[in-house]
Structures are given as C-alpha cells and as structure tokens.
C-alpha positions in Angstrom: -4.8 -14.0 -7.2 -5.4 -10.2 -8.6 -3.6 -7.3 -8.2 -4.6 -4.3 -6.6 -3.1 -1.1 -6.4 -3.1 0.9 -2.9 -2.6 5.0 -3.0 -1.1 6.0 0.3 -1.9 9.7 0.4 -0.3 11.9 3.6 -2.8 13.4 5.6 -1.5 16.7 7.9 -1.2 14.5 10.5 1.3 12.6 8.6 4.7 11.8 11.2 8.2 10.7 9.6 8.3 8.1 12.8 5.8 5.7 10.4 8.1 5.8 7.7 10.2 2.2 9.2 7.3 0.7 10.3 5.4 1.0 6.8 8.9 -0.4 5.4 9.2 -3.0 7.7 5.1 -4.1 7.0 6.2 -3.8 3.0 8.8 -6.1 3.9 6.3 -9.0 5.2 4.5 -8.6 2.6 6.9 -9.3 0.4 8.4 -12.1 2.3 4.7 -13.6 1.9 4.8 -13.0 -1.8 1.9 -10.5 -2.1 3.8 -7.3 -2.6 4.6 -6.6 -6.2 6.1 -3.4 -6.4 6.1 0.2 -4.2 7.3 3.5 -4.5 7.2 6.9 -3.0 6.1 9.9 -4.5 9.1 12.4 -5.1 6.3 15.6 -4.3 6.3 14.1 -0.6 2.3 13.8 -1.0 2.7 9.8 -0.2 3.3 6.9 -2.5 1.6 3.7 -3.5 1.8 0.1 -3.6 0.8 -2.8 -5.5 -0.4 -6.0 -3.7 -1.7 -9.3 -4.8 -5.0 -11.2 -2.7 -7.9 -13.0 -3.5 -10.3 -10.3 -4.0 -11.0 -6.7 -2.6 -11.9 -7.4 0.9 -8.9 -9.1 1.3 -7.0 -6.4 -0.3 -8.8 -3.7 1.8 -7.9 -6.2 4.6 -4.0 -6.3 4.3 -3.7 -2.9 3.1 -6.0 -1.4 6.2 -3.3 -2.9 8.5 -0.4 -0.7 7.2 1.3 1.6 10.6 0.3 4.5 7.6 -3.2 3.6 8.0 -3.1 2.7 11.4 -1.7 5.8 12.9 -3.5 8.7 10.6 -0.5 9.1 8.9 -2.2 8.4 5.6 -5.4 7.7 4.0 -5.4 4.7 1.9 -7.4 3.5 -1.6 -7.7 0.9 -2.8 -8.4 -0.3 -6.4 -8.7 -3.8 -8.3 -5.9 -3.5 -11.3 -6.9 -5.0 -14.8 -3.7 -4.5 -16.9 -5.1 -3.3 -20.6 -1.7 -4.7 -22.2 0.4 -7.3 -22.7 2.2 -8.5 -19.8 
C-alpha cells in the first residue's frame, strides 16, 4: 500500500452542512484502515488528508467519493507521497 495525500480546497460554493458527512466518510475510512491522518486548515481555506491504496486510481477513486467532492463543496488533489526521511 502507498500513501497519498489529498488537499481539500473550499470552493465559493463551499456549505458548512458537508462538514458531518466528510467526518463521517473519514470515519469509514479509518474503520477500513486507509486513513492515516487529517486535519483542517485553521485559515478556513479547507484541509487535507492522508490515505493509503494500491496506487493512484484507487486513491483518486476513494478520495473522489468524499460528500466535499461530491457536492462542490471542495475541489480535491491528489498526490502519491514518498517520505524523504526516516520513518
């Protein structure tokens, strides 16, 4: 499994009502074992995620199902992450 890194960035049609549902798909993913770490941005501009899968289409896969994606609410990247140091 790799890591890849999603960047959840509010769009201006961004609405708070996505906020549980993006928590509660977080939460599955966790549950499943592929979520590694998230976080919000204190600016308000979004937040991003770190997710484990077997390459980038699968990535792109999970990541494109989040209610922030979904909705509009935010547009997503998504990048393969190579750590540079020791883990």
């Amino acid at each position: 499994m790799k890591k890849y890194l999603v960047m959840a960035m509010r769009t201006p049609r961004f609405d708070p009502a996505v906020i549980e549902p993006h928590k509660q798909f977080l939460k599955q993913l966790s549950e499943r074992g592929q979520l590694v770490e998230s976080a919000r941005f204190t600016d308000g501009t979004g937040g991003a995620y770190f997710l484990t899968a077997e390459n980038l289409d699968a990535a792109r896969e999970l990541a494109f199902a989040d209610p922030v994606h979904t909705t509009g609410s935010s547009e997503l990247t998504i990048y393969e992450w190579e750590p540079t140091t020791p883990q």
